[in-house]
N, CA, C and O atoms as a GROMACS GRO file, in nm:
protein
  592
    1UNK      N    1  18.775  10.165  12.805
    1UNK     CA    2  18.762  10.230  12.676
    1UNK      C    3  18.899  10.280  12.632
    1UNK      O    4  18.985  10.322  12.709
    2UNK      N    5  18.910  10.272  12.493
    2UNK     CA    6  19.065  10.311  12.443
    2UNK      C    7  19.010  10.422  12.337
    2UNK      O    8  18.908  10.422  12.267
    3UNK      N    9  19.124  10.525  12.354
    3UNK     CA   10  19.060  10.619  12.261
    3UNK      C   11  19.207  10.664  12.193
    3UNK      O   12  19.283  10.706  12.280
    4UNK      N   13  19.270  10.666  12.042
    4UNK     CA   14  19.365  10.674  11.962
    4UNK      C   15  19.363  10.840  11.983
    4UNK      O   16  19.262  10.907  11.960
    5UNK      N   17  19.486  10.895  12.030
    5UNK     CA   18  19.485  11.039  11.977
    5UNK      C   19  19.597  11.042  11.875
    5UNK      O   20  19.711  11.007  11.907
    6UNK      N   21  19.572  11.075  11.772
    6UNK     CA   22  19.703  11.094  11.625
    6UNK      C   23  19.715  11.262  11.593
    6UNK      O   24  19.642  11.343  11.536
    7UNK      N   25  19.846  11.269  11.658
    7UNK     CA   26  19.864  11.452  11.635
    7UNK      C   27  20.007  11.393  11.460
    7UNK      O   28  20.086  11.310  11.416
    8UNK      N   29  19.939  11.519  11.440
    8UNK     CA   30  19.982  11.497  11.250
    8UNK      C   31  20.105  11.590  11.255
    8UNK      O   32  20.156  11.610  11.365
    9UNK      N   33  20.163  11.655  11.135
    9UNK     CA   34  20.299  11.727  11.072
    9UNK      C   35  20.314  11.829  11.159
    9UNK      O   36  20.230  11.911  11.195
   10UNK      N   37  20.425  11.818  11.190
   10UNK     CA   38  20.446  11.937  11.237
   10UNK      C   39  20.429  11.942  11.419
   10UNK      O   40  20.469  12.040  11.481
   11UNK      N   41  20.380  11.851  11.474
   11UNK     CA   42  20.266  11.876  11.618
   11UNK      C   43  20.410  11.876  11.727
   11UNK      O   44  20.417  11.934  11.835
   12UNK      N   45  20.501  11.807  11.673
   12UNK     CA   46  20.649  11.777  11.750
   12UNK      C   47  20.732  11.879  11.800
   12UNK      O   48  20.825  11.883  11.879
   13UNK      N   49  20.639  12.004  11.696
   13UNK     CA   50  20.714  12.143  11.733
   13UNK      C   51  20.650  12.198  11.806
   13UNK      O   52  20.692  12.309  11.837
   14UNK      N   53  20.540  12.157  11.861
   14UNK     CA   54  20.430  12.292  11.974
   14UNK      C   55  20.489  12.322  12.092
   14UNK      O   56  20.492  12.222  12.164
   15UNK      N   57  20.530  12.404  12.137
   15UNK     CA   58  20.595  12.483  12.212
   15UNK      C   59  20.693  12.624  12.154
   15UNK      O   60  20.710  12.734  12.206
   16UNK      N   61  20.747  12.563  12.022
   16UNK     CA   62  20.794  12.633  11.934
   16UNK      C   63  20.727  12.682  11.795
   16UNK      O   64  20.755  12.798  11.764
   17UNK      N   65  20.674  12.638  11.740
   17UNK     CA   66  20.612  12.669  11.631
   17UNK      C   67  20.533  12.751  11.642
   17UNK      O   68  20.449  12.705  11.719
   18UNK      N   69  20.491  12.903  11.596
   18UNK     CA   70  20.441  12.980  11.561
   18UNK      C   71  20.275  12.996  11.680
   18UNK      O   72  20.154  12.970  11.673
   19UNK      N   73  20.399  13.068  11.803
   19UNK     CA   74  20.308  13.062  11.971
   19UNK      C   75  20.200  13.129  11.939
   19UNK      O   76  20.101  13.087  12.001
   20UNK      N   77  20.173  13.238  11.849
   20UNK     CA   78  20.053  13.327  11.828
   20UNK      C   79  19.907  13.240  11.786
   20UNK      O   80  19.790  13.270  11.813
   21UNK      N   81  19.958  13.128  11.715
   21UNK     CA   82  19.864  13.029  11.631
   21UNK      C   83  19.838  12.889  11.766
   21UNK      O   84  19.741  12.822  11.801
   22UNK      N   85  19.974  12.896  11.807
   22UNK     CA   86  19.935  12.766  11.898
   22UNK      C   87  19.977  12.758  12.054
   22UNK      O   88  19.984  12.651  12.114
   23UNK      N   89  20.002  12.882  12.112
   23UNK     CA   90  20.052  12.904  12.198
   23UNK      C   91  20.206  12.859  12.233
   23UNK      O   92  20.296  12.863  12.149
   24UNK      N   93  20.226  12.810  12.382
   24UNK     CA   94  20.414  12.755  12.435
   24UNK      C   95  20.345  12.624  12.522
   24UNK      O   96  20.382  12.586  12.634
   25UNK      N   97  20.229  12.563  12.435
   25UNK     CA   98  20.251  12.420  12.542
   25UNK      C   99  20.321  12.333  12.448
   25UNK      O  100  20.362  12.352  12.333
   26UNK      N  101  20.322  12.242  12.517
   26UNK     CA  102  20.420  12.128  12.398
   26UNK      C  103  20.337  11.997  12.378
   26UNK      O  104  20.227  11.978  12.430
   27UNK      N  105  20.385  11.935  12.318
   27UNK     CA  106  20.336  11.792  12.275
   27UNK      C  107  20.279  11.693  12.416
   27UNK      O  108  20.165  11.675  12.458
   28UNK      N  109  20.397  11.647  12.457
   28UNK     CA  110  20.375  11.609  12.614
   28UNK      C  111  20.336  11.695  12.714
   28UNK      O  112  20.352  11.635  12.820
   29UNK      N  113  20.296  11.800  12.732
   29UNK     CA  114  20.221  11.883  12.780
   29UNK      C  115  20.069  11.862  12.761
   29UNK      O  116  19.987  11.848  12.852
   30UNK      N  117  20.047  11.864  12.632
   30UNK     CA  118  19.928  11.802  12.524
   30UNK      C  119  19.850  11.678  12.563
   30UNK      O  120  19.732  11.652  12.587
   31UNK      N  121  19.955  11.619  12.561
   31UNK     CA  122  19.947  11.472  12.576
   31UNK      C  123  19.891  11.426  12.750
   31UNK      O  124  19.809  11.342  12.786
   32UNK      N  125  19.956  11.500  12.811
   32UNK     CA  126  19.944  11.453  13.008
   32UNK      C  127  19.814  11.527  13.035
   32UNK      O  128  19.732  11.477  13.112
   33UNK      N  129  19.793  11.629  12.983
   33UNK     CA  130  19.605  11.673  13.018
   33UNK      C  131  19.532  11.560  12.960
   33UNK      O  132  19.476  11.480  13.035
   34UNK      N  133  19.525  11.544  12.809
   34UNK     CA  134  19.439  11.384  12.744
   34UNK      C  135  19.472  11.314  12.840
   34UNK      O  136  19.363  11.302  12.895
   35UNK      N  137  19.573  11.236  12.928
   35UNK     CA  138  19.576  11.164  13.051
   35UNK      C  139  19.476  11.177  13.119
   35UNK      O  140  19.376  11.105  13.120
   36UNK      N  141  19.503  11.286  13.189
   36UNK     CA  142  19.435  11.317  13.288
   36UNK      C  143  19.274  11.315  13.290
   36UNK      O  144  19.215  11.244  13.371
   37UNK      N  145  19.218  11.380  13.214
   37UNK     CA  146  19.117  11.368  13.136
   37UNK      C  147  19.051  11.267  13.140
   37UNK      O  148  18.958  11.236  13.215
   38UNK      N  149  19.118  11.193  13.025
   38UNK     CA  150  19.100  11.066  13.019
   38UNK      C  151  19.087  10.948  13.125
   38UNK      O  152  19.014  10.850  13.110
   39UNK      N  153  19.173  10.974  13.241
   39UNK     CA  154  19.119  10.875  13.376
   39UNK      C  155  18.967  10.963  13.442
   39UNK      O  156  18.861  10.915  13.482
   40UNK      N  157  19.006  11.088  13.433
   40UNK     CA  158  18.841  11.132  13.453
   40UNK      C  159  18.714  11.048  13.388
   40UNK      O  160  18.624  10.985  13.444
   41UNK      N  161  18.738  11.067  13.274
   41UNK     CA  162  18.660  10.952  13.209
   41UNK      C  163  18.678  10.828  13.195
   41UNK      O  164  18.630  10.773  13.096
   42UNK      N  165  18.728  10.779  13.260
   42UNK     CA  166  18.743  10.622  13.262
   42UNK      C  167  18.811  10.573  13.143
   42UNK      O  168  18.804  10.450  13.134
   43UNK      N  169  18.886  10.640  13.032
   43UNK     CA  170  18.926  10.585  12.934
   43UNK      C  171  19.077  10.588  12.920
   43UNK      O  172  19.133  10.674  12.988
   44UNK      N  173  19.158  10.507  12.840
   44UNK     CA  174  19.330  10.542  12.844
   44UNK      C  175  19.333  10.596  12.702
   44UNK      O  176  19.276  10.558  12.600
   45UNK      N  177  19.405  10.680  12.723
   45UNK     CA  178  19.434  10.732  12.566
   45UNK      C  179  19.573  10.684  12.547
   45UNK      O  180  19.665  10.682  12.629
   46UNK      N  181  19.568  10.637  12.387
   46UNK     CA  182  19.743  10.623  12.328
   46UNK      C  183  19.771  10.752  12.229
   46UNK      O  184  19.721  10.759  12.117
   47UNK      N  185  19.851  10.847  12.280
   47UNK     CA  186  19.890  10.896  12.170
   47UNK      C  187  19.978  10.847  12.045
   47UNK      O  188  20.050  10.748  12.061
   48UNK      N  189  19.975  10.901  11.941
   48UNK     CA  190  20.080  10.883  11.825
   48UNK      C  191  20.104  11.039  11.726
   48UNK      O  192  20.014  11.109  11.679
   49UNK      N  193  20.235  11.056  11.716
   49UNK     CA  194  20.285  11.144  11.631
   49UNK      C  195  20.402  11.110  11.528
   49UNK      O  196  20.505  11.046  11.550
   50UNK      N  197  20.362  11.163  11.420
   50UNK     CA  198  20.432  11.136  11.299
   50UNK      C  199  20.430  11.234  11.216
   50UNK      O  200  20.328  11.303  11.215
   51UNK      N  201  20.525  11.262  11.138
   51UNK     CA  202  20.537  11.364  11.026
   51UNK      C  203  20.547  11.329  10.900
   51UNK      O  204  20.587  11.398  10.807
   52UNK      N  205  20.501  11.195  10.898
   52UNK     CA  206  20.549  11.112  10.794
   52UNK      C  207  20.388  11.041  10.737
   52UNK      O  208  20.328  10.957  10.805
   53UNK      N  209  20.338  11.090  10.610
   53UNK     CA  210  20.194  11.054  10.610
   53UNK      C  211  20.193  10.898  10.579
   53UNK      O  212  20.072  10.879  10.590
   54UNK      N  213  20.240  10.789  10.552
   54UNK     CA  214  20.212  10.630  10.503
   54UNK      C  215  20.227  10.563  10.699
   54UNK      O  216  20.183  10.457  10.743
   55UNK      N  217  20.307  10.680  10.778
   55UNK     CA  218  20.286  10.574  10.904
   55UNK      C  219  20.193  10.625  10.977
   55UNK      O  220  20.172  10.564  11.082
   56UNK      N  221  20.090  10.774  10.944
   56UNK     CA  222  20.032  10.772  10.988
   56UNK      C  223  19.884  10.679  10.937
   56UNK      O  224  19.790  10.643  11.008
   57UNK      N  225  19.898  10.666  10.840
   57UNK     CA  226  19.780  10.553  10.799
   57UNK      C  227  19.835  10.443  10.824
   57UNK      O  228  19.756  10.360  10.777
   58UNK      N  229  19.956  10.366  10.886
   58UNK     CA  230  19.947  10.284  10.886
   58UNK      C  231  19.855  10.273  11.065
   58UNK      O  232  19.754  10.223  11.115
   59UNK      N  233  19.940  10.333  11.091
   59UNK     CA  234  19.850  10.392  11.296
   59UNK      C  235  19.690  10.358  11.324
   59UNK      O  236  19.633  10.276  11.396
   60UNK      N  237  19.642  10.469  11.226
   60UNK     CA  238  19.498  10.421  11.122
   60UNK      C  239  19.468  10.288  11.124
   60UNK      O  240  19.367  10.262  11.189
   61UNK      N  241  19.533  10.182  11.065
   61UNK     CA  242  19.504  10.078  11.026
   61UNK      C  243  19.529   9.980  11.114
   61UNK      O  244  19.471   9.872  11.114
   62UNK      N  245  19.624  10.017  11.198
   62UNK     CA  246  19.658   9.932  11.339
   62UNK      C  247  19.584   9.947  11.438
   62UNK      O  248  19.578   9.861  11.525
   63UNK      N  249  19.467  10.141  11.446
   63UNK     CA  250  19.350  10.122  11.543
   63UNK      C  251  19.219  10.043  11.480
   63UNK      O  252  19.130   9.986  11.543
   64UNK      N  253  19.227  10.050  11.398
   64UNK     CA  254  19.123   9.968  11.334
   64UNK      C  255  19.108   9.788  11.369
   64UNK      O  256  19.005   9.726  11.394
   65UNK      N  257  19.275   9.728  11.359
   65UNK     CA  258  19.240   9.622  11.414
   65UNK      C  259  19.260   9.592  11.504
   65UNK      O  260  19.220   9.479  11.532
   66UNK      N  261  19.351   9.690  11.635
   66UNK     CA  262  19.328   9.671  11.759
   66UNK      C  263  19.176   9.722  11.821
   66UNK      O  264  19.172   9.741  11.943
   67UNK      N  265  19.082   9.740  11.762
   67UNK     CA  266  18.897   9.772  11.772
   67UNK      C  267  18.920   9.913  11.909
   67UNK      O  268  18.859   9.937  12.013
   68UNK      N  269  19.020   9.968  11.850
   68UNK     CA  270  18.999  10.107  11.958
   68UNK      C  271  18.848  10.185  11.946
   68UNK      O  272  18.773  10.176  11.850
   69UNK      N  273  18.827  10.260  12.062
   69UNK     CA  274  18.686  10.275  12.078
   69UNK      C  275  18.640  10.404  11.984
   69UNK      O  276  18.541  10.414  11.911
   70UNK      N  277  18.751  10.506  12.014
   70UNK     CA  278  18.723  10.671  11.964
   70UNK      C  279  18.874  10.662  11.902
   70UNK      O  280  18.970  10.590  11.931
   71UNK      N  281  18.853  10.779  11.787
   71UNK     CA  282  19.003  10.820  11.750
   71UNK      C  283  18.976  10.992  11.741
   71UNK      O  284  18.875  11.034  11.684
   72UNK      N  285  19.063  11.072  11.794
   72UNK     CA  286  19.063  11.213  11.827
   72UNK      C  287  19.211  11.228  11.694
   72UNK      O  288  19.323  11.177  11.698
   73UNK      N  289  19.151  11.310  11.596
   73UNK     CA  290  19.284  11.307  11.497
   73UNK      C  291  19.286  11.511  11.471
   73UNK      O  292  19.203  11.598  11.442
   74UNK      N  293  19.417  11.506  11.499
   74UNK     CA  294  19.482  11.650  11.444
   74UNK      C  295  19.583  11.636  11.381
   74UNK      O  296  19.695  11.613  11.425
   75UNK      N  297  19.542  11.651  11.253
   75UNK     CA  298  19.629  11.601  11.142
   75UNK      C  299  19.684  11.709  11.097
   75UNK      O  300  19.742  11.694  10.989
   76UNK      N  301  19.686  11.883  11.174
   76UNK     CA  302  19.776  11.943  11.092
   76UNK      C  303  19.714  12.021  10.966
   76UNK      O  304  19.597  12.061  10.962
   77UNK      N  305  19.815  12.036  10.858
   77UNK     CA  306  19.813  12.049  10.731
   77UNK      C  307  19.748  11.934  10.637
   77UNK      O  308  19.670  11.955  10.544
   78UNK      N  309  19.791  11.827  10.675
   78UNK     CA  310  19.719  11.711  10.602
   78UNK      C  311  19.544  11.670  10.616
   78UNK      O  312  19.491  11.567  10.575
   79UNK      N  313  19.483  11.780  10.684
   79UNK     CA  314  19.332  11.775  10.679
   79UNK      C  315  19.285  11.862  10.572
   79UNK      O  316  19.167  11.869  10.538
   80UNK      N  317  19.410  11.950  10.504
   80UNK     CA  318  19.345  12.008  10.395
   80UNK      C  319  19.351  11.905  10.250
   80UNK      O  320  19.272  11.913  10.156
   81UNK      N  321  19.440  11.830  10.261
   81UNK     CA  322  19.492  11.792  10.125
   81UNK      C  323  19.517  11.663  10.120
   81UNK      O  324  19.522  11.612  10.009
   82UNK      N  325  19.539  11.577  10.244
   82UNK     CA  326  19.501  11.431  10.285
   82UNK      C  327  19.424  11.328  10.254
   82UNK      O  328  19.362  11.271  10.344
   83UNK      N  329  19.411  11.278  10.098
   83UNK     CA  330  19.349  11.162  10.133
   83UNK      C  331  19.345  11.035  10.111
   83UNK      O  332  19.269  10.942  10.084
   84UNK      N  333  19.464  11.067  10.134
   84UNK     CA  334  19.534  10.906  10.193
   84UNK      C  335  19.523  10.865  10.330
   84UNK      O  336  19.524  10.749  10.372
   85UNK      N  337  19.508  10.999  10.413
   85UNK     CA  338  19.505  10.966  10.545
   85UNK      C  339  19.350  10.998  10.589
   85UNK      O  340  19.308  11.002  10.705
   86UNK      N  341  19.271  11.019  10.465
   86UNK     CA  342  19.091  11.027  10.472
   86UNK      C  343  19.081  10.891  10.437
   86UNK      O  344  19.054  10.832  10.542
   87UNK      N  345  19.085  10.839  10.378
   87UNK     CA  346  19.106  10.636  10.336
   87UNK      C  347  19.121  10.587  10.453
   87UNK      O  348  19.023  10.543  10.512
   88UNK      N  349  19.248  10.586  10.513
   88UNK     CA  350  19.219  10.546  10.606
   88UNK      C  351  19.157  10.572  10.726
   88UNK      O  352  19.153  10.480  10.808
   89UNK      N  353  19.111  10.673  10.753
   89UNK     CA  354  18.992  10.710  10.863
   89UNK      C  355  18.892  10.652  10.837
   89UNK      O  356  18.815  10.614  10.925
   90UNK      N  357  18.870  10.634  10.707
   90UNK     CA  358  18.701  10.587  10.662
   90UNK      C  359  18.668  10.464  10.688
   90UNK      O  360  18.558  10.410  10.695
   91UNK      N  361  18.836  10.400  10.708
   91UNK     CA  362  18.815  10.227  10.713
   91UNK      C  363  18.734  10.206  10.876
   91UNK      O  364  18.654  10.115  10.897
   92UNK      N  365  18.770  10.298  10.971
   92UNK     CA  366  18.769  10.309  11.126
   92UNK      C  367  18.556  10.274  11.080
   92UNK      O  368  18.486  10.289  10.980
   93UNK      N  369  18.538  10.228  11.218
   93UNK     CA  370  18.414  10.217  11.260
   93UNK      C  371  18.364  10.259  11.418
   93UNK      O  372  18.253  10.236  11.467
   94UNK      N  373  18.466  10.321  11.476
   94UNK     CA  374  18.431  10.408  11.551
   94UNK      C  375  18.444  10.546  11.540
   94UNK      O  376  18.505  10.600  11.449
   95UNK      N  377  18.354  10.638  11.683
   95UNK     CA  378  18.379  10.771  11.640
   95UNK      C  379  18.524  10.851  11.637
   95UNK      O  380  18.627  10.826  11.698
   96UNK      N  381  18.497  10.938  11.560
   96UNK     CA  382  18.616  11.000  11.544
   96UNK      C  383  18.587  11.198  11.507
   96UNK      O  384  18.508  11.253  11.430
   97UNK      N  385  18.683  11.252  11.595
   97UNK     CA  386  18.670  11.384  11.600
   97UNK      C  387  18.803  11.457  11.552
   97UNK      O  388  18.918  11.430  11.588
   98UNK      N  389  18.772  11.534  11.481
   98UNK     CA  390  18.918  11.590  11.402
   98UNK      C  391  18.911  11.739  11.541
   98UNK      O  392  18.809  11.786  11.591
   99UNK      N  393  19.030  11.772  11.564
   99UNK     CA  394  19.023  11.869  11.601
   99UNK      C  395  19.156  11.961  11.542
   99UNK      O  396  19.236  11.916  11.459
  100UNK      N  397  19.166  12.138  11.619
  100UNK     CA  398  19.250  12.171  11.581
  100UNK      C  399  19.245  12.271  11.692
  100UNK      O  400  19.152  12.318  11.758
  101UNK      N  401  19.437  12.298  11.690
  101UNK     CA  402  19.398  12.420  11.853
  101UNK      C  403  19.395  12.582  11.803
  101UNK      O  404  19.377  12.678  11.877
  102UNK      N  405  19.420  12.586  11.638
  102UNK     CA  406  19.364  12.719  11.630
  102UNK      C  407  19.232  12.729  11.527
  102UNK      O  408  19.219  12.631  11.453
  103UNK      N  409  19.129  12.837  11.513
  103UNK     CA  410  19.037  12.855  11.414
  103UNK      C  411  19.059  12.866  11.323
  103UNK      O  412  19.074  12.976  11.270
  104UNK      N  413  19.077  12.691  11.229
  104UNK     CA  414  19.100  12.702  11.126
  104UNK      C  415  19.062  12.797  11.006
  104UNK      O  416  19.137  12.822  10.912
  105UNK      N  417  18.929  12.847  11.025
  105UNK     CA  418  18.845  12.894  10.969
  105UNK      C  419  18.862  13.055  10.959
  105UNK      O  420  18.793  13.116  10.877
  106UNK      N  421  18.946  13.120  11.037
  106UNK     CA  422  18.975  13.264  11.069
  106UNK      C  423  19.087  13.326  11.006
  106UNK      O  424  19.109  13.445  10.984
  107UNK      N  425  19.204  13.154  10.960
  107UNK     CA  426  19.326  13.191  10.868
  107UNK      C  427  19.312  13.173  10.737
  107UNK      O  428  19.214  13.223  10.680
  108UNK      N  429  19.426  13.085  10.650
  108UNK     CA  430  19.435  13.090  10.572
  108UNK      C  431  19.357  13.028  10.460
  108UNK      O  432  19.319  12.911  10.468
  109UNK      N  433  19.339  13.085  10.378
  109UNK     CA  434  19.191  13.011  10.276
  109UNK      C  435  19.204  12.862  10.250
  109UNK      O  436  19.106  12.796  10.213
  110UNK      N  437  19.310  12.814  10.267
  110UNK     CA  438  19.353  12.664  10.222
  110UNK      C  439  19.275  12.594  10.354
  110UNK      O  440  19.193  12.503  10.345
  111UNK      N  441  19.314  12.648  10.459
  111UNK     CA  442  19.303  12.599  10.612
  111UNK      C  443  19.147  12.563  10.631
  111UNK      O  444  19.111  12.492  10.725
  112UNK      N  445  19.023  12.636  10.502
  112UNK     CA  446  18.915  12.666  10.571
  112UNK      C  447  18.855  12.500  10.539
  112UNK      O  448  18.767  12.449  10.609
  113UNK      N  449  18.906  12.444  10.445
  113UNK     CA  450  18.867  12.292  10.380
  113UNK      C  451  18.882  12.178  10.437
  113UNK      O  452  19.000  12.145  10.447
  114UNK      N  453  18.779  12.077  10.494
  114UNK     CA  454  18.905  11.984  10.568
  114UNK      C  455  18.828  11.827  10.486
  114UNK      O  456  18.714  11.782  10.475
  115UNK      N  457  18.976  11.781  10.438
  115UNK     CA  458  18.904  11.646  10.377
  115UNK      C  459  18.846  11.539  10.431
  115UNK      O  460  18.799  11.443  10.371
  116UNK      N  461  18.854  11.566  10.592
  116UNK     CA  462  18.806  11.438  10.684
  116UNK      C  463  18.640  11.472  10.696
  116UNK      O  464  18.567  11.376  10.720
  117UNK      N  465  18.565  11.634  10.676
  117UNK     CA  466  18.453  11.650  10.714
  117UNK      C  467  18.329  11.560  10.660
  117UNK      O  468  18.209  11.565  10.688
  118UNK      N  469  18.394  11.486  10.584
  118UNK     CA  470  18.259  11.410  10.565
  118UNK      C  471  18.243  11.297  10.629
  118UNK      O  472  18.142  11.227  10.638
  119UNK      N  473  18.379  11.278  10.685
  119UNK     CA  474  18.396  11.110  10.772
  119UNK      C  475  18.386  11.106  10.908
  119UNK      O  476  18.362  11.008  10.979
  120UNK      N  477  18.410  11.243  10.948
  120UNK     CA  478  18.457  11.207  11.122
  120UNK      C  479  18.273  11.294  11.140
  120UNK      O  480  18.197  11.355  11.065
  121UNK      N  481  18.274  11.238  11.316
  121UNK     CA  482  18.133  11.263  11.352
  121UNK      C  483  18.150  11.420  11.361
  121UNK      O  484  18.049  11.489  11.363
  122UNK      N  485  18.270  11.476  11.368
  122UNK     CA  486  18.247  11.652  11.438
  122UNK      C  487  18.397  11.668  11.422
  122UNK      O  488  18.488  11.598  11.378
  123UNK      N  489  18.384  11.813  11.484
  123UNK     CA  490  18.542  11.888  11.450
  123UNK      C  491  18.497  11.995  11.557
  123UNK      O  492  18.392  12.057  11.572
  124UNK      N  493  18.625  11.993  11.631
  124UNK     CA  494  18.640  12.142  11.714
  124UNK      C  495  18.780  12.224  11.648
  124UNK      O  496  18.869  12.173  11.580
  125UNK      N  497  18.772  12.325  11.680
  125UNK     CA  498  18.874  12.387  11.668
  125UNK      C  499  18.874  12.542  11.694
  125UNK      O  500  18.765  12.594  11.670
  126UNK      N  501  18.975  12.628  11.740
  126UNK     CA  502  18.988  12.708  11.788
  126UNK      C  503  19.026  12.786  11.955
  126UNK      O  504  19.052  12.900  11.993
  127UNK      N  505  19.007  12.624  12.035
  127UNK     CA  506  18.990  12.636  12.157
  127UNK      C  507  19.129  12.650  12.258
  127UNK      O  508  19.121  12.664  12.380
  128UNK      N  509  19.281  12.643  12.168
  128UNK     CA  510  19.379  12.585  12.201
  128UNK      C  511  19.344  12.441  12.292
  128UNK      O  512  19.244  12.370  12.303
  129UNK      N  513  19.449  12.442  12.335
  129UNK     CA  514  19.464  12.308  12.428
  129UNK      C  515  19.329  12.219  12.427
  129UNK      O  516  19.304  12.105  12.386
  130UNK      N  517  19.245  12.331  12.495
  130UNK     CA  518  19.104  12.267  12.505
  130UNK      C  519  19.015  12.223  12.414
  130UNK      O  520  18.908  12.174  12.451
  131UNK      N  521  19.052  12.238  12.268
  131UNK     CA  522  19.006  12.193  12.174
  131UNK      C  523  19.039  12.021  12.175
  131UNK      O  524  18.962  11.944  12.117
  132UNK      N  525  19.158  11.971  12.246
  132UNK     CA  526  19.170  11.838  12.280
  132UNK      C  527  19.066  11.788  12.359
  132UNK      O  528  18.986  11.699  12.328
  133UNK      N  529  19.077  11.882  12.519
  133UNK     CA  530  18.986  11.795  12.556
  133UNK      C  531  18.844  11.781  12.559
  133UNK      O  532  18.780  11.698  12.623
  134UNK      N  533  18.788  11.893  12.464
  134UNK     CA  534  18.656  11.879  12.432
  134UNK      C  535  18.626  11.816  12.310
  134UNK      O  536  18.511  11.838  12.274
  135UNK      N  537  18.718  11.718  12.206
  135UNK     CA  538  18.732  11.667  12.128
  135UNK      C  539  18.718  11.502  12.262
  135UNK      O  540  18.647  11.402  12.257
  136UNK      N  541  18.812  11.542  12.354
  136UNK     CA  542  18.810  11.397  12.403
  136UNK      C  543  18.686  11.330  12.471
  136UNK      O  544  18.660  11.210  12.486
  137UNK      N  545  18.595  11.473  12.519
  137UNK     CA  546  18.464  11.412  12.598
  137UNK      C  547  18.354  11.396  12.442
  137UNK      O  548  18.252  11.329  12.428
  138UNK      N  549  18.427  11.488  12.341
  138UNK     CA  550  18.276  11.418  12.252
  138UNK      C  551  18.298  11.277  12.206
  138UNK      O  552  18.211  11.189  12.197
  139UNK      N  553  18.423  11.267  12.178
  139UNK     CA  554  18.439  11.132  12.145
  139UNK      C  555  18.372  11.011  12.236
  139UNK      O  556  18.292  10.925  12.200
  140UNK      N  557  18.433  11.035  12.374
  140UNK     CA  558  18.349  10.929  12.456
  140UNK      C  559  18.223  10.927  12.487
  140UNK      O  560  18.143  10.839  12.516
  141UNK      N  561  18.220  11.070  12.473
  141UNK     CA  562  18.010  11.071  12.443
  141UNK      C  563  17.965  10.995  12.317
  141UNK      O  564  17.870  10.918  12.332
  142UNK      N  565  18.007  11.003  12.226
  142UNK     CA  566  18.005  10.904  12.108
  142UNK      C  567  18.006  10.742  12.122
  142UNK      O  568  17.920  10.659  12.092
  143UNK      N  569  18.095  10.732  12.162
  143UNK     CA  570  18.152  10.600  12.192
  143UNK      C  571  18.053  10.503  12.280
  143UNK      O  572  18.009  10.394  12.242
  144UNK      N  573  18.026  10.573  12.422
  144UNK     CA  574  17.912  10.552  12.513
  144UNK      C  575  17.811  10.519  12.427
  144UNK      O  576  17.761  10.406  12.417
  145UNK      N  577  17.766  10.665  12.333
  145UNK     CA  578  17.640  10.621  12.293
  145UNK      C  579  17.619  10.544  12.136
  145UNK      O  580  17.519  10.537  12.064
  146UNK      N  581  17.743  10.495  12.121
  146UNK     CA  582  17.741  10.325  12.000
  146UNK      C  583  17.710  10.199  12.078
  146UNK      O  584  17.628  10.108  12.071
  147UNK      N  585  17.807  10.231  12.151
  147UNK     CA  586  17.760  10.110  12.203
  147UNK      C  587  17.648  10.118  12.353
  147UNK      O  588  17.699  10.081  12.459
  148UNK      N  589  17.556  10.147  12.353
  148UNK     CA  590  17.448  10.139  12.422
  148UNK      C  591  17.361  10.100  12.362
  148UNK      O  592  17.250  10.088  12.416
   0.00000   0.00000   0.00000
C-alpha cells in the first residue's frame, strides 16, 4: 500500500515556526515517525513538501496517476482559501485525510474554514505530531476498507 503525505506552506519551517502552535519537531522528524508507522502498517509513505501552490497540484495529479492508495494532506494556510489545490484533491479516488498539528478551530477565525471538508473522508487536528499518525491509521483503515 502507498500512501501520499503532502505537507503544504510553510511546513519546511517546523522546528522553527511559531513552537507554541507547533511545537520544535521538524519536517524530517515528521516525516521518520510516518515511516515508522507506516512499516507498522505495512504501507510506504512518500512524502512531498512545497510552498509553491501549482506544484503542489501538480503532486495531486501525479498521485492520481501513479493510483496511490491514501493521501494524508496538511496543506497549511491553503486549506482555508485553496481551491486550486481542492480541484485537485477531488480528481483523487482514494481516501484522503486533511490533517493539522494544531486546533484549527481554537485560533484564528479564518483557520476555522477548511475548503477540502467536503472532499476528504475526515480531518484531525489538534493532536501535534500525532495528528499525523492518526491521520495515517485512518487513512489505511479507509483504504483497507475500499478495497475489500
Amino acid at each position: 500500500m502507498k500512501v501520499l503525505m503532502l505537507h503544504g506552506i510553510n511546513h519546511n519551517m517546523f522546528g522553527k515556526r511559531d513552537p507554541k502552535q507547533y511545537g520544535t519537531i521538524t519536517l524530517d522528524e515528521i516525516d521518520a515517525t510516518l515511516r515508522e508507522v507506516g512499516e507498522e502498517l505495512g504501507c510506504e509513505i512518500e512524502s512531498f513538501q512545497t510552498n509553491d501552490e501549482g506544484a503542489m497540484c501538480l503532486r495531486i495529479h501525479q498521485g492520481f496517476l501513479d493510483g496511490v492508495d491514501a493521501v494524508l494532506i496538511n496543506a497549511g494556510a491553503w486549506t482555508h482559501y485553496s481551491y486550486g489545490i481542492r480541484d485537485a484533491l477531488a480528481i483523487l479516488t482514494c481516501p484522503i485525510v486533511e490533517l493539522h498539528m494544531s486546533n484549527i478551530h481554537s485560533r484564528e477565525k479564518f483557520r476555522h474554514y477548511s475548503c477540502f471538508g467536503e472532499i476528504v473522508n475526515g480531518s484531525i487536528c489538534g493532536f501535534g505530531v500525532d495528528s499525523y499518525t492518526l491521520a495515517l491509521r485512518a487513512a489505511v483503515s479507509a483504504a483497507k476498507a475500499k478495497k475489500a
